[in-house]
One Martini backbone bead per residue (centre of mass of N, CA, C, O) as a GRO file, in nm:
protein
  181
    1UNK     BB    1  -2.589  -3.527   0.850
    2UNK     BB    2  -2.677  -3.572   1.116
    3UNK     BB    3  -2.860  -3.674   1.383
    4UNK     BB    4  -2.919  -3.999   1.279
    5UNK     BB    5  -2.831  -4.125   1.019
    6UNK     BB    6  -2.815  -4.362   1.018
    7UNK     BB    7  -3.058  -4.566   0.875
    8UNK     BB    8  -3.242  -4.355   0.745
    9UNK     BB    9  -3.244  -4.512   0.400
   10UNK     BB   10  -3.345  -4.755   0.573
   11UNK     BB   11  -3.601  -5.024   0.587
   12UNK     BB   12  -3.725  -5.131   0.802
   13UNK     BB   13  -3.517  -5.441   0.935
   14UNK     BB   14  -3.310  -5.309   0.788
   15UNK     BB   15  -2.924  -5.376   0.737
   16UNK     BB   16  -2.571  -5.302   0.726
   17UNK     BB   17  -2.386  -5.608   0.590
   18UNK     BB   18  -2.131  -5.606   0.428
   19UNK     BB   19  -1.886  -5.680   0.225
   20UNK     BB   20  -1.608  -5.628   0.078
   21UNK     BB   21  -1.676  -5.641  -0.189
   22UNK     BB   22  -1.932  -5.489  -0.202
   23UNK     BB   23  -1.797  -5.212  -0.126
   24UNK     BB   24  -1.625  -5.211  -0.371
   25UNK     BB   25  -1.842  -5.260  -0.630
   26UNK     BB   26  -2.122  -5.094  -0.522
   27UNK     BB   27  -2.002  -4.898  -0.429
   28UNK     BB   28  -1.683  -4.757  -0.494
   29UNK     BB   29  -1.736  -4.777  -0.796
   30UNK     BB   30  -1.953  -4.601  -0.856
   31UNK     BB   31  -1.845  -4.379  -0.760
   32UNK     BB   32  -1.569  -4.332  -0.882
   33UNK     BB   33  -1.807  -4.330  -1.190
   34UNK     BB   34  -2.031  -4.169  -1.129
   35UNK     BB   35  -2.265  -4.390  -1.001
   36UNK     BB   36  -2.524  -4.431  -0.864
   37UNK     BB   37  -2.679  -4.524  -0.563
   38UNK     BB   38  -2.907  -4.792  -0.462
   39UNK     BB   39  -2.848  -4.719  -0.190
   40UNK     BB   40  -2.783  -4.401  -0.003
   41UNK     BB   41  -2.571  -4.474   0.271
   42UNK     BB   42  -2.314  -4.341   0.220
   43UNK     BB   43  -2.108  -4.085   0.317
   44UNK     BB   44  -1.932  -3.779   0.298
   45UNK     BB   45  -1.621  -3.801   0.479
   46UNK     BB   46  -1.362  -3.604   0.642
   47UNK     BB   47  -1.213  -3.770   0.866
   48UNK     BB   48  -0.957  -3.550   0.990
   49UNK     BB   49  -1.160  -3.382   1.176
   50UNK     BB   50  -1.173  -3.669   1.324
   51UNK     BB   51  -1.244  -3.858   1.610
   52UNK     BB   52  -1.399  -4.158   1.635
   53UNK     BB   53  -1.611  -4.065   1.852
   54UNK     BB   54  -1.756  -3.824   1.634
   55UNK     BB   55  -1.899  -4.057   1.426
   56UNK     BB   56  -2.203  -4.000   1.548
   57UNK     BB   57  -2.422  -3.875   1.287
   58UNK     BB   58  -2.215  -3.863   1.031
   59UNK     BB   59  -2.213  -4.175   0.959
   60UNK     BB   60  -2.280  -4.442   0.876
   61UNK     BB   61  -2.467  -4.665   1.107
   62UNK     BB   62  -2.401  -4.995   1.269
   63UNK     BB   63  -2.425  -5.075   1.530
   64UNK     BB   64  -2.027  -5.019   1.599
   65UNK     BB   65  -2.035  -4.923   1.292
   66UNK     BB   66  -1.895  -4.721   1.030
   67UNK     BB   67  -1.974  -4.556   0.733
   68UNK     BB   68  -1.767  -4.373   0.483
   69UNK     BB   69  -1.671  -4.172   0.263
   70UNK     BB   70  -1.308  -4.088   0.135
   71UNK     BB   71  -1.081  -3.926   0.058
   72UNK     BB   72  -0.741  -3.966  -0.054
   73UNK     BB   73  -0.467  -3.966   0.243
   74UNK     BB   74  -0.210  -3.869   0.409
   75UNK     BB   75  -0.337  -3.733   0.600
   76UNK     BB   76  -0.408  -3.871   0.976
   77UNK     BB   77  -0.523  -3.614   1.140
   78UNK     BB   78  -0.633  -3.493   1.440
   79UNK     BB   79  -0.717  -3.325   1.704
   80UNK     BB   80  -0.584  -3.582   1.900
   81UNK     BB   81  -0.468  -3.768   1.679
   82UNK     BB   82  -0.387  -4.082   1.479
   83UNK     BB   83  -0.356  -4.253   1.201
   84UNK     BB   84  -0.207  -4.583   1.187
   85UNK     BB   85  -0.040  -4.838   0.975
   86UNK     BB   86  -0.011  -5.185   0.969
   87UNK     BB   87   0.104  -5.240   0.668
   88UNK     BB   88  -0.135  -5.384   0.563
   89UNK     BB   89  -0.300  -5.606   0.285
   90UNK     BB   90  -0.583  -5.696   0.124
   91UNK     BB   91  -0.660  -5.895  -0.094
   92UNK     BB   92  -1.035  -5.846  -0.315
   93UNK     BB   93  -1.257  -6.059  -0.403
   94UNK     BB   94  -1.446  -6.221  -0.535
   95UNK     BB   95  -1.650  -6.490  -0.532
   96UNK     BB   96  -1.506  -6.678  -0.680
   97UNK     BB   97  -1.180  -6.607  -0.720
   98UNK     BB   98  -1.060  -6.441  -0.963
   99UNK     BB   99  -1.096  -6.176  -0.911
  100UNK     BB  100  -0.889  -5.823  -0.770
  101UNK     BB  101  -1.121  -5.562  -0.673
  102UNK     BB  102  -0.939  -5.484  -0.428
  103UNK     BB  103  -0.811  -5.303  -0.100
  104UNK     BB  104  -0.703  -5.344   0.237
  105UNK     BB  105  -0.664  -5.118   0.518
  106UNK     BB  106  -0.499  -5.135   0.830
  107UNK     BB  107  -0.588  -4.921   1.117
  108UNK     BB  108  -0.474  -4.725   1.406
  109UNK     BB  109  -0.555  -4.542   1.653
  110UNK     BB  110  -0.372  -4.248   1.809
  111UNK     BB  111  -0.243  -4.098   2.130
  112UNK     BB  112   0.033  -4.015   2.044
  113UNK     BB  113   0.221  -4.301   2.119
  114UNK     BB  114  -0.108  -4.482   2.168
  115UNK     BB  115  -0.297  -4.693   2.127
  116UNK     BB  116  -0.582  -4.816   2.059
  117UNK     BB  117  -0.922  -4.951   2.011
  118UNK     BB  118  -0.921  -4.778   1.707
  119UNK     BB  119  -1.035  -4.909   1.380
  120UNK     BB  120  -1.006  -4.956   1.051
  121UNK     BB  121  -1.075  -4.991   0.719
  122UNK     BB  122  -0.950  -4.916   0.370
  123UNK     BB  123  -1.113  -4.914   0.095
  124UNK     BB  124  -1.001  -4.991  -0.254
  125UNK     BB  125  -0.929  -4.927  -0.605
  126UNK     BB  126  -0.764  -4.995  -0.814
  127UNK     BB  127  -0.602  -4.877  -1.088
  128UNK     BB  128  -0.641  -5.074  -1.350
  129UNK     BB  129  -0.971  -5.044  -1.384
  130UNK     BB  130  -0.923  -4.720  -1.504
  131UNK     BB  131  -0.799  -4.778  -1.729
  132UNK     BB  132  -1.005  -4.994  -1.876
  133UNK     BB  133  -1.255  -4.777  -1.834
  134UNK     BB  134  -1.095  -4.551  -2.008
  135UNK     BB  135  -1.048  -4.706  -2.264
  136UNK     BB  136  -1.388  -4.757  -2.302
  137UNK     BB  137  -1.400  -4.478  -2.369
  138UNK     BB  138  -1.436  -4.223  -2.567
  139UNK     BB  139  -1.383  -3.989  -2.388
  140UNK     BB  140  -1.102  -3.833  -2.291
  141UNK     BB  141  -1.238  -3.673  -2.047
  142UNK     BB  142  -1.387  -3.924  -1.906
  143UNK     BB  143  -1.151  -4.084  -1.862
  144UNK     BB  144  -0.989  -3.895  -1.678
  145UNK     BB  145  -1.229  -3.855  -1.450
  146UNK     BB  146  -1.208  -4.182  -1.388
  147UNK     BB  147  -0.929  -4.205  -1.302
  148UNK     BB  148  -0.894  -3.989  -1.056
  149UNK     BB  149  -1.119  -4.121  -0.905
  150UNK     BB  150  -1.012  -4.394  -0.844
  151UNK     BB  151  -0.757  -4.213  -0.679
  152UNK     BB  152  -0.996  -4.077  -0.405
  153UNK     BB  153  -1.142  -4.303  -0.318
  154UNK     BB  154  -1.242  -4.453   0.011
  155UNK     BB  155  -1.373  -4.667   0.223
  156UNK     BB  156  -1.489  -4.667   0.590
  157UNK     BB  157  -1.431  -4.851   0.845
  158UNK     BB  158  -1.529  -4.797   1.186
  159UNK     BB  159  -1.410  -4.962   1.503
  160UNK     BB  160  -1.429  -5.055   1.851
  161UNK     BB  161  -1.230  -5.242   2.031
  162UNK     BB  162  -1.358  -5.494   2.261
  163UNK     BB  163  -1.284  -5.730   2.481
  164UNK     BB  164  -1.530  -5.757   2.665
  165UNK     BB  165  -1.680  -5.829   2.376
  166UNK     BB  166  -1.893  -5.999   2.186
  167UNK     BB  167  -1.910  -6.098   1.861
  168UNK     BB  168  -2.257  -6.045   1.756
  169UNK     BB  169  -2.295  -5.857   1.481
  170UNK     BB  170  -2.267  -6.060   1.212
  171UNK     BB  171  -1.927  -6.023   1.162
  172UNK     BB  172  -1.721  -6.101   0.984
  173UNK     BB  173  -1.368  -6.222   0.999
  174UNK     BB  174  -1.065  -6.216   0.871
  175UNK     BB  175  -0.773  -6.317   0.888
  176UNK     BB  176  -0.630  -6.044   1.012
  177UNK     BB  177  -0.857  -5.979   1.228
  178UNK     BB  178  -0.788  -6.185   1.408
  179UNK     BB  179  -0.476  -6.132   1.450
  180UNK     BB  180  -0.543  -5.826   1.536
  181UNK     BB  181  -0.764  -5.914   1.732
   0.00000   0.00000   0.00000
């Protein structure tokens, strides 16, 4: 995971411009379910000892964002900020929009008490279906790794808001980025 990560893993041509779906049912459900993804190109990286400037080289990059798995945890310091919640939860639906598939949470990095321009979106996925993963398994050593992978990864798109720049990076915005950005 050196320098020039980035697309790396994708043949040339290829873009990495996933849905929120997407992130949540074919990364996000794989890896927590241990099973492999492929292509492979979303890294694991403990975002909490770094700051969003220094994930270049880091996580999988397209355009001006970033994306990587991390454990999910309650510290959000870095060494020179914090990231903190916007307190908002967007429930992730299918495409079809029945089923509730997992939850995004925006938060924004901050330096002191000043927030920046740099935000995050915390992709999850449900509790519930961790359960029903776990009922459907034979054994109960793998259903209880099932359930516990379940509660502790979720991705992470990291991307630094510019008021200058138009958003021509061909990103749908939901409908709470338009509001908070």
């Amino acid at each position: 995971m050196g320098d020039g990560y980035g697309n790396a893993n994708l043949p040339p041509g290829f873009r990495f411009y996933p849905t929120d779906e997407e992130l949540v049912v074919h990364f996000l459900h794989r890896k927590a379910s241990l099973l492999p993804c492929h292509p492979d190109v979303i890294p694991d990286l403990d975002l909490f000892p770094y700051d969003p400037w220094d994930l270049p080289g880091k996580a999988m990059e397209e355009g001006r964002q970033w994306y990587f798995y991390s454990r999910k945890t309650r510290n959000r310091a870095t060494s020179s900020g914090y990231w903190r919640s916007m307190e908002m939860d967007e429930p992730i639906f299918t495409s079809s929009g029945h089923k509730k598939v997992g939850v995004k949470k925006y938060l924004t990095f901050y330096l002191g008490e000043s927030p920046t321009n740099w935000l995050m979106q915390e992709y999850s996925l449900l509790d519930s279906p961790s359960s029903k993963r776990g009922s459907r398994t034979s054994s109960s050593t793998s259903s209880s790794s099932h359930r516990t992978d379940y509660s502790k990864w979720v991705i992470c798109r990291v991307y630094e808001q510019n008021s200058n720049e138009e958003d021509d990076d061909g990103t749908e915005l939901s409908c709470l980025d338009e509001v908070f950005l």
